[in-house]
C-alpha positions as a Markdown table, in Angstrom:
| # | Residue | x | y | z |
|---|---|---|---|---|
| 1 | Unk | 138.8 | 61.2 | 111.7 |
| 2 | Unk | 136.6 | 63.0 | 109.3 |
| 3 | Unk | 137.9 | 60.6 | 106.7 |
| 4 | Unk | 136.3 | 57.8 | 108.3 |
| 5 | Unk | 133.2 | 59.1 | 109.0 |
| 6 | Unk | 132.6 | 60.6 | 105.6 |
| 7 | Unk | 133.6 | 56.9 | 104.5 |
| 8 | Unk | 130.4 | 55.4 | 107.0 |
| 9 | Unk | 128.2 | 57.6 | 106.1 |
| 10 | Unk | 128.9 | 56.7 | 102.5 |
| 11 | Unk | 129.1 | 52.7 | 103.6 |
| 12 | Unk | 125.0 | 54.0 | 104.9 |
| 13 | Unk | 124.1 | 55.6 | 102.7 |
| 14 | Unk | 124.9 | 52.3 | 100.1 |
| 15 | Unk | 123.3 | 50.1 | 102.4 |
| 16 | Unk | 119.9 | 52.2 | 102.6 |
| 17 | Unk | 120.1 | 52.8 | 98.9 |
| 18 | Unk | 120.1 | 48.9 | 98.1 |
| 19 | Unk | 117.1 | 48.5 | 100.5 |
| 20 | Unk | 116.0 | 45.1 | 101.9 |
| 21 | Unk | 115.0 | 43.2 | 98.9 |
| 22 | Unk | 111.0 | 43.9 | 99.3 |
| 23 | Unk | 108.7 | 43.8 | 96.6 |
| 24 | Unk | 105.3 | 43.3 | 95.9 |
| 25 | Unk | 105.7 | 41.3 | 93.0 |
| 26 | Unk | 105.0 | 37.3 | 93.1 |
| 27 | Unk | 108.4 | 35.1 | 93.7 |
| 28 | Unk | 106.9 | 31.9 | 91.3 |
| 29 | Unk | 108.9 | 32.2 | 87.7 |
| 30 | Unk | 108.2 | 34.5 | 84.9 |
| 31 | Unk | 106.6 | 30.9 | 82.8 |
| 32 | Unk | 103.2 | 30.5 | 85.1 |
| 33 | Unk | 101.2 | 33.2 | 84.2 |
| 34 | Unk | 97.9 | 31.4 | 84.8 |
| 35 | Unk | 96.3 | 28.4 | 87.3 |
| 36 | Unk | 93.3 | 26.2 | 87.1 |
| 37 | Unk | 91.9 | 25.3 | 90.3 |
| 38 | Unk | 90.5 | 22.3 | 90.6 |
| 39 | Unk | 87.2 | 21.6 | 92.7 |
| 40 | Unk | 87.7 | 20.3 | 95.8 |
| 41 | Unk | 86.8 | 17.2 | 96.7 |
| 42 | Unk | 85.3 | 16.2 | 100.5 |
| 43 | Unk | 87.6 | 13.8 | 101.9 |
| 44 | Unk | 85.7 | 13.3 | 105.1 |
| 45 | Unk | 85.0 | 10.5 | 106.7 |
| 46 | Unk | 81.3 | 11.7 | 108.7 |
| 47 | Unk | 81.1 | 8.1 | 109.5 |
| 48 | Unk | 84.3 | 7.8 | 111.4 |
| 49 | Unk | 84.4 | 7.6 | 115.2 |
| 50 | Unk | 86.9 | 10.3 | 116.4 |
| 51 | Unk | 86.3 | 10.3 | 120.3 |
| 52 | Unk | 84.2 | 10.0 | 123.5 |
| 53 | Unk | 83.2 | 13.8 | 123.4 |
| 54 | Unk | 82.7 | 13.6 | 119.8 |
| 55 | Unk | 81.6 | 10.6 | 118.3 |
| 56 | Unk | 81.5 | 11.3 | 115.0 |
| 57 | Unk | 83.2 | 13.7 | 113.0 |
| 58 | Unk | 80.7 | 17.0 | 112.0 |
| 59 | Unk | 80.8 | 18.6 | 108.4 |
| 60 | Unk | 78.6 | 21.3 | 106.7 |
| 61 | Unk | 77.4 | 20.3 | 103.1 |
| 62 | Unk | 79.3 | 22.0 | 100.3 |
| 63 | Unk | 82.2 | 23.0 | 102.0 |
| 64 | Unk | 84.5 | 21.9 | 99.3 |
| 65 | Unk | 82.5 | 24.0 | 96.7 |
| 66 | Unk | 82.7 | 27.1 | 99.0 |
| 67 | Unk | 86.6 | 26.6 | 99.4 |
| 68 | Unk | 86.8 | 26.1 | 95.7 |
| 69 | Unk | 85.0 | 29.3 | 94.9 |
| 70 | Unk | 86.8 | 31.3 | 97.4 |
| 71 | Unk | 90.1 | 30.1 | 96.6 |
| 72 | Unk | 89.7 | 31.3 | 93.0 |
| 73 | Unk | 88.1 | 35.1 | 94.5 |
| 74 | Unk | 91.6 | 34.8 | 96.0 |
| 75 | Unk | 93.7 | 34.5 | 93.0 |
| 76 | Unk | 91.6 | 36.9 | 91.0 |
| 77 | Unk | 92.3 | 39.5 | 93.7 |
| 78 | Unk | 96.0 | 38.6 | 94.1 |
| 79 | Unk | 96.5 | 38.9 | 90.4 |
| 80 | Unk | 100.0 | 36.6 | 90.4 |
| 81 | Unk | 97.7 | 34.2 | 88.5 |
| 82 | Unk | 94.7 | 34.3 | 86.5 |
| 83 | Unk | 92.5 | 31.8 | 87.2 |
| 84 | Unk | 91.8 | 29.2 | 83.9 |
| 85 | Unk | 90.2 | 26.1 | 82.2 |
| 86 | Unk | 91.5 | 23.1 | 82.8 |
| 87 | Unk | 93.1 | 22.9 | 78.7 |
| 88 | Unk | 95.1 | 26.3 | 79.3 |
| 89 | Unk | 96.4 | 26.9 | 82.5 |
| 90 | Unk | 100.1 | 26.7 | 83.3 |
| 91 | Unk | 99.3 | 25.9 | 86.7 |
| 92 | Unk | 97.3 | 23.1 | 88.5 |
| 93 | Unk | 95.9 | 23.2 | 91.8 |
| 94 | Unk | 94.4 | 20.2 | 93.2 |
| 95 | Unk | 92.9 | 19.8 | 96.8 |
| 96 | Unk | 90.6 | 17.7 | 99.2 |
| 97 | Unk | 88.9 | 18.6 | 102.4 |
| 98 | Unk | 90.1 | 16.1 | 105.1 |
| 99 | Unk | 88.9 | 17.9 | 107.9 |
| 100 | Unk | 86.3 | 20.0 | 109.5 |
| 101 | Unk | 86.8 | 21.0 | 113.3 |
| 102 | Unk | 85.0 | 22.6 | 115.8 |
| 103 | Unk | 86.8 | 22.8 | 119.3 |
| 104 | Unk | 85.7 | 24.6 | 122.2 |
| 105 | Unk | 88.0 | 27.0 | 123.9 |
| 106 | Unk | 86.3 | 28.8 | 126.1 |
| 107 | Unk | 83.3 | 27.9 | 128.6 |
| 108 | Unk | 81.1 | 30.1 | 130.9 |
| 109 | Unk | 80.2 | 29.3 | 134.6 |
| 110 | Unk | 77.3 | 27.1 | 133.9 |
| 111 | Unk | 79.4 | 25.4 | 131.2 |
| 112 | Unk | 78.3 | 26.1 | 127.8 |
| 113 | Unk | 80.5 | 26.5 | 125.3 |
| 114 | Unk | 81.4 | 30.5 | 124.8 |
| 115 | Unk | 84.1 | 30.2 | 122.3 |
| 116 | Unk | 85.3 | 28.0 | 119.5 |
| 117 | Unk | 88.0 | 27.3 | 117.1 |
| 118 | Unk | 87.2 | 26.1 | 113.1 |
| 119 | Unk | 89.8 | 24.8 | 111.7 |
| 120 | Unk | 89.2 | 23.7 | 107.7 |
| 121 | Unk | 92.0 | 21.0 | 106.7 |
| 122 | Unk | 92.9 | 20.1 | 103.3 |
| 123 | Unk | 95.9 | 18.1 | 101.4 |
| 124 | Unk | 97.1 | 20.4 | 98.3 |
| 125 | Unk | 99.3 | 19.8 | 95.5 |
| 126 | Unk | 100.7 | 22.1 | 93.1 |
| 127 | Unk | 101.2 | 20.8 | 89.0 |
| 128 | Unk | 102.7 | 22.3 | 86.4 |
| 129 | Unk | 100.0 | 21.4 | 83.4 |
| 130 | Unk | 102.7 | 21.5 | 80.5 |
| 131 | Unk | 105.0 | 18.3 | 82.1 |
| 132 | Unk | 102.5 | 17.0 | 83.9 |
| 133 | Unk | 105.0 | 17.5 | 87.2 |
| 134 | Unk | 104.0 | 18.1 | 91.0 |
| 135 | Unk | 105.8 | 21.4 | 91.8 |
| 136 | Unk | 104.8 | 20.8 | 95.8 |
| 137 | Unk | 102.7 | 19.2 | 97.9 |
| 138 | Unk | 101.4 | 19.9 | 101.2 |
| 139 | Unk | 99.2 | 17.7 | 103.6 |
| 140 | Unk | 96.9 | 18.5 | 106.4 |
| 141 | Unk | 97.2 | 22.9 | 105.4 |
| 142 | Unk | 94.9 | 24.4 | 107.5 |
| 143 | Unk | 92.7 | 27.7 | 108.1 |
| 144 | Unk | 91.2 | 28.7 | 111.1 |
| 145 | Unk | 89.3 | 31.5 | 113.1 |
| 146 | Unk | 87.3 | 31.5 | 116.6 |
| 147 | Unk | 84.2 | 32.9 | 117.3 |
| 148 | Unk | 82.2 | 33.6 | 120.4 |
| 149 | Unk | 78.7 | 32.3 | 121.0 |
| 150 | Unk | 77.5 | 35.4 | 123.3 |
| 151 | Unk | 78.4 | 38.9 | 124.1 |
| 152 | Unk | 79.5 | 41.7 | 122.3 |
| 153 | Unk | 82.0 | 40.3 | 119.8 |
| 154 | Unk | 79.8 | 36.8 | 118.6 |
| 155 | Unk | 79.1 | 35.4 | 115.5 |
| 156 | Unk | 77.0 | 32.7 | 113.9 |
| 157 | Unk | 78.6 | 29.5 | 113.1 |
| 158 | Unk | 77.8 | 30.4 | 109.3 |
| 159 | Unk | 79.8 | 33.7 | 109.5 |
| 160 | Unk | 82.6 | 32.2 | 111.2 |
| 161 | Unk | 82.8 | 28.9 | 108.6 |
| 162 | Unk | 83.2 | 31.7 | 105.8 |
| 163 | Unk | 86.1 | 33.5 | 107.9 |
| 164 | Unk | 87.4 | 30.3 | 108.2 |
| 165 | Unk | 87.4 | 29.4 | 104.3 |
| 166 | Unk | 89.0 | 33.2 | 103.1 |
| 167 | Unk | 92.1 | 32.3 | 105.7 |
| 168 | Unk | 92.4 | 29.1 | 103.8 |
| 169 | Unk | 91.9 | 30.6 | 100.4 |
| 170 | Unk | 94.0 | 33.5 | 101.3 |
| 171 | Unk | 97.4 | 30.8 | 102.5 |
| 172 | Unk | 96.5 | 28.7 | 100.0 |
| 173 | Unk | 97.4 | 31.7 | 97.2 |
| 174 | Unk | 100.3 | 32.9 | 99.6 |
| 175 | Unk | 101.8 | 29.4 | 99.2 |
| 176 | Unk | 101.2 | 29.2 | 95.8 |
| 177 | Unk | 102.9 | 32.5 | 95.3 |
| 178 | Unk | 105.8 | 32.8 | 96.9 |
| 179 | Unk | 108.9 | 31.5 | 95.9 |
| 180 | Unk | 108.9 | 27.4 | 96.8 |
């Protein structure tokens, strides 16, 4: 009896020991040490009919620069990669804005609109600049956030379009990161 329970508490003692594999460091390989981020480019369509509520599609000039800009804050805070020209990065990210939303979710008794959804879409590719060779690619990656339009807890639509941008900038860098 006291033989096996000295040899489980051994058998634990190994298993807590080896821990669960966390770390804090980036999963990409020990070669990418730096990434140029490309500018964004608007890939909306204003002029395209989407449907009866909304008959054309709404966008806020120099979105694309904003999510540009912020993505790049992102990877200088992250650290995994250092953000560089075009000539000497290892890395390559390209993107385009498809899509700017603004859904209502909520409405008050007299029906105006008390909460929204943004959602910022864009199609993103991963290079690696030395062979010229697409690592990964994803289409329609979003970030989003909600805001209220009254009350206690609301925001301007400007304060909630920036919200919306830094949870796009920070997946974007989270999928850049981690191991693909």
């Amino acid at each position: 009896m006291k033989k096996s329970t000295l040899l489980f508490i051994v058998h634990c003692s190994l298993f807590i020991a080896m821990g669960c594999g966390y770390t804090t460091r980036s999963m990409i390989s020990d070669k990418y040490r730096t990434i140029y981020v490309t500018p964004f480019i608007n890939k909306i369509d204003i002029t395209k009919e989407t449907d009866s509520a909304y008959k054309y599609k709404i966008y806020k000039p120099l979105l694309e620069t904003d999510i540009t800009r912020t993505v790049i804050d992102k990877f200088l805070f992250d650290g995994n990669l250092r953000p560089r020209d075009s000539g000497s990065a290892d890395l390559v990210l390209k993107g385009e804005l498809v899509e700017f939303r603004r859904d209502p979710l909520r409405y008050t008794d007299s029906d105006e609109v008390e909460e929204y959804r943004l959602n910022m879409v864009v199609n993103i590719s991963l290079w690696d600049n030395g062979e010229n060779k697409l690592l990964w690619e994803e289409k329609s990656f979003t970030g989003d956030t909600t805001y209220f339009t009254r009350g206690t807890s609301a925001k301007s639509e400007d304060t909630a379009i920036n919200d919306a941008i830094t949870d796009l900038a920070r997946r974007i860098v989270e999928r850049t990161v981690e191991q693909w």
